[in-house]
C-alpha positions in Angstrom: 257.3 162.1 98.3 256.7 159.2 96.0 256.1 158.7 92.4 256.5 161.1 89.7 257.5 164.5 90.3 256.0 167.7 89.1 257.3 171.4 89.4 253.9 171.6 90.6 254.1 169.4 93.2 257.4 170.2 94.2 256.5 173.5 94.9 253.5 173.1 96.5 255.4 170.0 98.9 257.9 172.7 99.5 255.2 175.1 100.6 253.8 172.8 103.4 257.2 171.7 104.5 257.8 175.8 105.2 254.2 176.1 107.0 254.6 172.5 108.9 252.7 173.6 112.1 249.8 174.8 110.4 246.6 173.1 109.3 245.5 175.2 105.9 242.6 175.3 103.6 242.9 175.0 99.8 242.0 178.7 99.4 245.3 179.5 102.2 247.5 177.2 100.2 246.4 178.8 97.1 247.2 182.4 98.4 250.3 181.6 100.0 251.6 180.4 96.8 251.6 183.3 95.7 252.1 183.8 91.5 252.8 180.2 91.6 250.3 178.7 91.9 249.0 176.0 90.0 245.4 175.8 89.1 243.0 175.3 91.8 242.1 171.8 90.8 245.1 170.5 90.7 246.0 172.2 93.9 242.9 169.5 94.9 244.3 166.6 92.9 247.8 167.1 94.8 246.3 167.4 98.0 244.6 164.3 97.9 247.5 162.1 96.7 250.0 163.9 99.0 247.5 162.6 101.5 247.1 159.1 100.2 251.2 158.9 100.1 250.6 160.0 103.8 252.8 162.9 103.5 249.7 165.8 104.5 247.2 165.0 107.2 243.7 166.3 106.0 240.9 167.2 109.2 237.7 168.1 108.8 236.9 171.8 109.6 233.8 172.2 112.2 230.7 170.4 110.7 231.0 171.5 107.6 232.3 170.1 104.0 235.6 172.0 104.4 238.9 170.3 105.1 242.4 171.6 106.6 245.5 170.2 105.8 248.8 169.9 107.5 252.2 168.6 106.4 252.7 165.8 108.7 255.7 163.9 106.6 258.5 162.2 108.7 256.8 162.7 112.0 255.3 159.8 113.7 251.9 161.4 114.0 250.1 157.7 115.1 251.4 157.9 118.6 249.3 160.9 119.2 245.6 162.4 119.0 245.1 165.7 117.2 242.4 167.9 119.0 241.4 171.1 118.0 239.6 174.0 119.8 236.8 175.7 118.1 236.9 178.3 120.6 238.9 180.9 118.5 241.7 181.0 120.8 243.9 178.6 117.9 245.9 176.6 121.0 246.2 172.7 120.0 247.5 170.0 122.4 248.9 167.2 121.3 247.7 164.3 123.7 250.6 161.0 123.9 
């Protein structure tokens, strides 16, 4: 995690580190945060730069304007396709 650091930040970075196999929404990584939880803006605002510094993966969720996002930092997630079933049965394959 580059650049200047936040308590903010930091917690939420430490957040998706703990929940590294799951792809969340804002409104997940809001609740999980529990009573820390910085506003929800800036929840927004630190999504999309942890994103930009390529440390969270952000997928689109179905056809609408909703967006999951998954901690993907150290792993060497170019060597593989993400695929996710829309069949409620929440199995994903990773495809080398």
């Amino acid at each position: 995690m580059s650049g200047y650091q936040t308590r903010q930040k930091e917690l939420l970075f430490e957040f998706l580190r703990e929940h590294q196999g799951q792809q969340l929404t804002i409104d997940e990584i809001i609740s999980g945060l529990g009573s820390n939880t910085p506003g929800k803006s800036t929840v927004y605002r630190l999504m999309a730069r942890l994103t930009d510094e390529g440390e969270v993966q952000r997928f689109a969720k179905g056809d609408r304007r909703k967006f999951l996002y998954q901690f993907v930092s150290g792993s060497d997630c170019s060597c593989h396709l993400h695929l996710r079933s829309y069949m409620r049965c929440s199995i994903r394959e990773y495809l080398q």
